[in-house]
C-alpha positions in Angstrom: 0.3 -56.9 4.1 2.5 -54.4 2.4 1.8 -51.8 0.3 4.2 -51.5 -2.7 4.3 -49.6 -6.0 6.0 -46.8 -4.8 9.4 -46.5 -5.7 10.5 -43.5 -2.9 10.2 -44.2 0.7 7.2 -42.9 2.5 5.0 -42.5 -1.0 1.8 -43.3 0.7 0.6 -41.9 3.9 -2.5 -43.7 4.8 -4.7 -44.6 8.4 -7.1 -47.5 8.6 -10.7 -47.2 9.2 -10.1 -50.6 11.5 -7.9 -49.5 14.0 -8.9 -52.4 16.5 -7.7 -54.9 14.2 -5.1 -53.4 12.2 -2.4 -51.4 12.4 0.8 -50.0 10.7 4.0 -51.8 11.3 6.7 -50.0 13.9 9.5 -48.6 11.0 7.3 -49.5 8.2 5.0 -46.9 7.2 3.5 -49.1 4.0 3.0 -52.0 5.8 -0.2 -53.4 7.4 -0.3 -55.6 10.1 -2.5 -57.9 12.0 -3.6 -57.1 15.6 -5.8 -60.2 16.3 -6.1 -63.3 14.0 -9.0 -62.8 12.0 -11.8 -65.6 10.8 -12.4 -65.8 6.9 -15.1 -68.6 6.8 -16.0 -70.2 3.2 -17.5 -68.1 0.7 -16.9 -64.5 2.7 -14.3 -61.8 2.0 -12.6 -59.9 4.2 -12.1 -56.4 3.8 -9.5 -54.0 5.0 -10.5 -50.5 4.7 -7.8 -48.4 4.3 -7.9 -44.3 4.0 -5.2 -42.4 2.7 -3.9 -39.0 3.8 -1.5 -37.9 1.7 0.0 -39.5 -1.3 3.9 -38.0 -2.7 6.9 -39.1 -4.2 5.0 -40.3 -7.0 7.3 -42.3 -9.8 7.4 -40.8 -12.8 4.3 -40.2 -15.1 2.1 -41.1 -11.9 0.3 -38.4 -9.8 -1.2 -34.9 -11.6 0.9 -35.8 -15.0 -0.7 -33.5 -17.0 -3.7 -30.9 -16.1 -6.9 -32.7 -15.0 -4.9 -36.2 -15.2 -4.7 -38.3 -12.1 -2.8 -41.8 -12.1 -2.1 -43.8 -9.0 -0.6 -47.3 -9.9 0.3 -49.7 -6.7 -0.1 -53.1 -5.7 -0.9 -55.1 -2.5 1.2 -58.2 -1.7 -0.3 -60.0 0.8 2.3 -62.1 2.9 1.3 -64.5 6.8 0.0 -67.3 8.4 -3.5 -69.3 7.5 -4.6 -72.2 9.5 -7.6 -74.0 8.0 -9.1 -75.9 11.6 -11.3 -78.6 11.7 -9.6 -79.8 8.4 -8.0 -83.7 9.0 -4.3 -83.2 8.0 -3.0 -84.1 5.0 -2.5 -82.4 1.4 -4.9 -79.4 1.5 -4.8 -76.5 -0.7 -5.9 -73.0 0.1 -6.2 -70.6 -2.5 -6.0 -66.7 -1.1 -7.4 -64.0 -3.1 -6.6 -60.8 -2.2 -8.1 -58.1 -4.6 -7.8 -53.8 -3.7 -10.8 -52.1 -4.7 -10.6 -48.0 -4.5 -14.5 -47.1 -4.8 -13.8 -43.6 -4.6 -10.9 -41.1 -4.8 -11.3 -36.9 -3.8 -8.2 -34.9 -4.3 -8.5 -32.2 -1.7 -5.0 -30.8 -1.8 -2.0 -30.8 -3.9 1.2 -29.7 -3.0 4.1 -28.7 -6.0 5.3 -25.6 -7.4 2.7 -23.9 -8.8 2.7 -21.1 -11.4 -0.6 -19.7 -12.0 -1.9 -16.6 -14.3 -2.1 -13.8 -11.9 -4.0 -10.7 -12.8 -4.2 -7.8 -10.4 -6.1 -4.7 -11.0 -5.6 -1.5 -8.7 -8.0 1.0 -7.8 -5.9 4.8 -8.2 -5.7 7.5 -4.9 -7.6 10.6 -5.6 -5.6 13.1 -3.8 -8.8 15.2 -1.8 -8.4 17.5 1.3 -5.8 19.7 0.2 -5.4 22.5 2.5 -5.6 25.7 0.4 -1.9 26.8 1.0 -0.8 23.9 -1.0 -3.4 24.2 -3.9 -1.4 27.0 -6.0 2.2 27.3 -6.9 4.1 24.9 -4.4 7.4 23.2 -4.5 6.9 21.0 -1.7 9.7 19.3 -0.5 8.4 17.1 2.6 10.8 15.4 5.1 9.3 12.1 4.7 6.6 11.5 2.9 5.1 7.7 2.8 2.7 5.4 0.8 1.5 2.7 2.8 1.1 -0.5 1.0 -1.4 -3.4 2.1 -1.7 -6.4 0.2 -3.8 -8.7 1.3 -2.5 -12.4 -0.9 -5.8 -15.0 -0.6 -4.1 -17.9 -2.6 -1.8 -20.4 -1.2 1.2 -18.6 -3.4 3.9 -16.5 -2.3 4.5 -14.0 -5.2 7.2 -11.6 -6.1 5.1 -8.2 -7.3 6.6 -4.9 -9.3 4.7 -2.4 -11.0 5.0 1.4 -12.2 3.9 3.8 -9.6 2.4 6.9 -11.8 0.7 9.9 -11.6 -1.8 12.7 -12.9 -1.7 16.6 -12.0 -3.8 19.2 -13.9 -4.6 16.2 -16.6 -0.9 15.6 -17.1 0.3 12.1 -17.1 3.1 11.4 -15.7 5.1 7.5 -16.3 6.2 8.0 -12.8 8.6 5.1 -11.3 9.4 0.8 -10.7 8.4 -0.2 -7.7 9.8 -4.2 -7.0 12.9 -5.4 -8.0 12.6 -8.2 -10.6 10.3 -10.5 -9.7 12.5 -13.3 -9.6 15.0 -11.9 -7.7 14.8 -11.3 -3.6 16.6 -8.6 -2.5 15.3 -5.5 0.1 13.5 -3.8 -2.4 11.5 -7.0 -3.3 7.5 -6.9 -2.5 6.6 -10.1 -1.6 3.0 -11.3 -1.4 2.8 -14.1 1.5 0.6 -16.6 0.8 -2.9 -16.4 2.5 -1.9 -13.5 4.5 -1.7 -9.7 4.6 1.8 -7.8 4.0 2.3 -4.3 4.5 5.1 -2.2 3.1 6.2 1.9 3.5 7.2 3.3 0.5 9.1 6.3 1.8 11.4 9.1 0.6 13.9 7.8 3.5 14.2 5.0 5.5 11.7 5.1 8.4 12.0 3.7 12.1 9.2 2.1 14.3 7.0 0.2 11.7 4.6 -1.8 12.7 5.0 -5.6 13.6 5.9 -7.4 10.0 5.7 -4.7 7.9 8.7 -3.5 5.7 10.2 -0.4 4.5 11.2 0.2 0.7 13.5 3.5 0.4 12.7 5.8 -2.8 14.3 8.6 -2.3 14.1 11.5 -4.8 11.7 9.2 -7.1 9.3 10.0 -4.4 10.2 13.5 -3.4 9.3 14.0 -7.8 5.9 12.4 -7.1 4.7 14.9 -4.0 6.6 17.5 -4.5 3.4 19.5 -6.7 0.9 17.2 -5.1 -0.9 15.2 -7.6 -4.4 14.5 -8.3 -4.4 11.1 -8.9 -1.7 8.2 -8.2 -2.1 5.0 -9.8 -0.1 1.3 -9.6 0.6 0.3 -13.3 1.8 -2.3 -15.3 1.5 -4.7 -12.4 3.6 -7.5 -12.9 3.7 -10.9 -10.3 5.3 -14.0 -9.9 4.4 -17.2 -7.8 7.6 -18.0 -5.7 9.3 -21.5 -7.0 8.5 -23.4 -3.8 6.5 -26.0 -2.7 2.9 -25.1 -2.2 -0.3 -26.4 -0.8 -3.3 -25.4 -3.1 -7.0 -26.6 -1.8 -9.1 -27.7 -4.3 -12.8 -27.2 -5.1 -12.3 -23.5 -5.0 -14.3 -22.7 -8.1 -11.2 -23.3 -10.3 -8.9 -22.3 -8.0 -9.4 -18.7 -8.5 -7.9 -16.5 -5.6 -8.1 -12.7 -5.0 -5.2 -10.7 -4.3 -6.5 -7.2 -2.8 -4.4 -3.7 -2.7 -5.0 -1.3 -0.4 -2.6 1.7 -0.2 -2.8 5.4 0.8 -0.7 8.3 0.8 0.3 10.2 3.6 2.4 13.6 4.2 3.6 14.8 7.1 3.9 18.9 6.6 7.5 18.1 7.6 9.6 20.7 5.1 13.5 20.4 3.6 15.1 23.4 2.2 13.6 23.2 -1.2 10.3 23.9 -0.2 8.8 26.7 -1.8 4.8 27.4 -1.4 3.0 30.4 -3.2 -0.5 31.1 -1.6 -2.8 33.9 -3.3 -5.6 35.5 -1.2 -7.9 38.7 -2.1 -8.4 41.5 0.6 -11.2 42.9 -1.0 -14.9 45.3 -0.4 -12.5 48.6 0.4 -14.9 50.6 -2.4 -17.4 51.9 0.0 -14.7 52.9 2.0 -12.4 55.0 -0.4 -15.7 55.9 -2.8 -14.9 59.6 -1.9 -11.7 59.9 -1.8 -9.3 60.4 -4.9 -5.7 58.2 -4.4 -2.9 58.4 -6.2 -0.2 57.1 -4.1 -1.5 55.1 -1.1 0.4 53.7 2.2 -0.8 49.9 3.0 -0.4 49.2 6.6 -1.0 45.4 8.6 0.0 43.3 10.8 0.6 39.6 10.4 0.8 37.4 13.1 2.5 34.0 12.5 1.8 30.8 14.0 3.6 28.7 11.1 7.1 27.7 11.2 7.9 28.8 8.3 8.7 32.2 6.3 6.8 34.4 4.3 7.3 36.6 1.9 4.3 39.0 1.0 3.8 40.7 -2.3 0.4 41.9 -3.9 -1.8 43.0 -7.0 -4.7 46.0 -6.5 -7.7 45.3 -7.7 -10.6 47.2 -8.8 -14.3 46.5 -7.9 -14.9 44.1 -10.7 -12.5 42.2 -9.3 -10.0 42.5 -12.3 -6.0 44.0 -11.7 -5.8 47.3 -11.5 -4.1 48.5 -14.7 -1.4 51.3 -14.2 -1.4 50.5 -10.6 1.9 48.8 -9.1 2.4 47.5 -5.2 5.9 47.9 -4.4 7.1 46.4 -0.9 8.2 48.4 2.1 8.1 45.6 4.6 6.8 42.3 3.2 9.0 39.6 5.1 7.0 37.8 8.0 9.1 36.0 10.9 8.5 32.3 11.2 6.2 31.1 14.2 8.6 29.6 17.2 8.8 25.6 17.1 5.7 24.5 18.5 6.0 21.6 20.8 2.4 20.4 20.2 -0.8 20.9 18.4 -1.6 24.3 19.9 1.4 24.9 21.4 4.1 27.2 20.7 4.0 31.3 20.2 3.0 33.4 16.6 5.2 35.8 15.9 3.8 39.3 15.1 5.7 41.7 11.6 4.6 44.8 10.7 3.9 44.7 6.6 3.6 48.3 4.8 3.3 48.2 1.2 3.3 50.9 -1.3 0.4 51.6 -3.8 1.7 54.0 -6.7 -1.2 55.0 -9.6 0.9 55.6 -12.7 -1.5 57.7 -14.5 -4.5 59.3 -13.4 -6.1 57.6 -10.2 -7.6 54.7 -8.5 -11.2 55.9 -7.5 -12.0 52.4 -8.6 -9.4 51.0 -6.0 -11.3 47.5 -3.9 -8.6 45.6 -2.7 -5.5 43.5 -3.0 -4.6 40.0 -4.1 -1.7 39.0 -1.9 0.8 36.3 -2.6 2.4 34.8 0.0 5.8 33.0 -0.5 6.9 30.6 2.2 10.4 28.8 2.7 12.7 26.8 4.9 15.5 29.3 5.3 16.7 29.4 8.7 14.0 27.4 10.1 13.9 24.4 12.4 13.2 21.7 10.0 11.9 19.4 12.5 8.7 21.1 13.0 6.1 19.5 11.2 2.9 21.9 10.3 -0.6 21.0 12.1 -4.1 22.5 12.3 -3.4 24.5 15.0 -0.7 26.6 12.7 -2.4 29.7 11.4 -1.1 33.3 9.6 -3.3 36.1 10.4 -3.4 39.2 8.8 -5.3 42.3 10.6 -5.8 45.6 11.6 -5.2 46.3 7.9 -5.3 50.5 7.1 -4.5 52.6 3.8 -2.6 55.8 4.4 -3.3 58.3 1.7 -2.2 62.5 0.7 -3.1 64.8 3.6 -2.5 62.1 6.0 -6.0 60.7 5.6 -5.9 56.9 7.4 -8.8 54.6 6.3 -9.5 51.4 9.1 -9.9 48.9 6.2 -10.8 45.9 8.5 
């Protein structure tokens, strides 16, 4: 019995629920033949179930011709041998009937190329955690700073993804950058979703070494230097844009309409490894020196300290006096006498390395009158990369201390401000 109807080789792909009896012919995959004779006695029908796998190659306007259109349009031809015993010989004529009855037919997978309405939304990074150095006037210009990518892709598709990377600092919006080539285009700075599977990509300022198994580095040089550089408050995928992949695919069906998730994960992360161009301003208050100086009357002071440096990095030290309200001291300058503070050594771990201790003497000048109302100083610290190894990266273990903190004054009074 052969199976025709199909106009490509191979169209139907079927197994019988018979085996014992029947089988498929050796080098003719749509054509069923007989393992034993079988006995068709008057009035009975013989049936042949047969269950099919996969049906392809359709001729035209066959198959899924439209949405939620199925046609399947084949015949049976019937073709051997029947011997009618017991019958005398003579003129006999046998009359064969075949008819093909399909009681029930489930699509459970189609396989074509697909191109289905995909719709991804992405929840924004807050930026939390900032160490306080970094909260105030910085320029920071980080080695190789990275956003790692997850997508995790639950349909059958592959898809080609680009959006607009943007950002938010201080309520400022900024458009930010493309991320993705053109989706219909594969080059290395495509994002491909792999279908039913998880990708991973580093977004990084340059390219990066060591990733983990599969995942796949996109380069974005200064576009993400301008995104970090004055650490934003919020980062947020935009205008997401996605394409299935024109390729054969496999979707299952009876998933609720075929609706799949596609779920981002990404995060940002920093490593306090500097370039030249960094520049960080840190304010701090020294305060509470009222109740020490409430009985003395200054006009010109002396500001001695000593900071000790566990940072690899320089400072620069410059300050505002305060009064006991808390407010700048009007009339009152602080001019520098020695404000530079030596970088830390490179430290070769966590705790390791050795601070480095500078002497700091600043001058405090009232312009008119005096500063009975003197409490303190605001000190701004500037830090930069000059001179420094640039392959230290900063840690927890990294502090700048300031103590044993005194005020010179006329007569060669010294106050012990600590």
């Amino acid at each position: 019995m052969t199976l025709e109807g199909q106009s490509q080789p191979n169209g139907l792909v079927f197994e019988l629920g018979d085996p014992e009896n029947y089988g498929i012919k050796a080098g003719e995959a749509q054509t069923i033949e007989f393992k034993n004779d079988q006995e068709i006695r008057k009035g009975e029908t013989l049936r042949i179930p047969v269950h099919f796998k996969r049906i392809q190659n359709f001729p035209e306007g066959q198959g899924i011709y439209q949405p939620g259109h199925f046609k399947l349009q084949t015949n049976v031809i019937a073709n051997g041998t029947a011997t009618t015993p017991g019958v005398p010989a003579g003129n006999i004529q046998v009359n064969l009937i075949t008819d093909t009855e399909v009681p029930d037919i489930t699509l459970q997978s189609v396989t074509g190329i697909v191109d289905p309405k995909i719709d991804i939304n992405v929840d924004p990074i807050t930026v939390e955690g900032i160490p306080d150095f970094l909260k105030d006037d910085v320029n920071l210009d980080l080695e190789n700073p990275y956003i790692k990518l997850k997508l995790e892709n639950g349909s059958p598709a592959d898809v080609n993804l680009k959006a607009r990377m943007t950002w938010t600092k201080d309520g400022v919006f900024n458009e930010g950058f493309q991320i993705g080539t053109n989706i219909n285009e594969n080059t290395d700075q495509t994002i491909t979703l792999s279908g039913n599977a998880t990708s991973e990509y580093y977004l990084s300022r340059i390219a990066m070494n060591n990733l983990p198994a599969g995942a796949k580095n996109i380069v974005l040089g200064d576009n993400l230097y301008n995104l970090i550089r004055n650490i934003p408050d919020e980062i947020k995928l935009t205008d997401v844009e996605a394409k299935a992949l024109q390729h054969d695919t496999e979707v299952i069906l009876g998933n609720d309409g075929a609706n799949y998730e596609v779920n981002t994960i990404y995060e940002l992360n920093a490593p306090l490894q500097f370039g030249n161009e960094l520049n960080i301003v840190y304010k701090d208050t020294i305060n509470d020196w009222g109740g020490d100086l409430e009985d003395i009357t200054i006009k010109k002071a002396i500001v001695e300290m000593d900071a000790l440096n566990g940072i690899p990095l320089n400072f620069e030290l410059n300050a505002q006096a305060i009064d006991r309200n808390g407010n700048v001291y009007p009339n009152v300058t602080v001019n520098p006498v020695k404000n530079t503070i030596a970088p830390g050594l490179k430290l070769t771990g966590e705790n390791g390395g050795t601070a480095t201790e500078s002497p700091i003497q600043l001058e405090i000048v009232c312009e008119s009158g005096d500063m009975k109302d003197l409490d303190g100083l605001i000190v701004n610290f500037t830090a930069n990369m000059e001179g420094v190894n640039q392959n230290a990266t900063l840690n927890k273990g990294m502090t700048l201390k300031l103590s044993n903190i005194r005020i010179r004054i006329k007569d060669g009074v010294t106050v012990d401000l600590n």
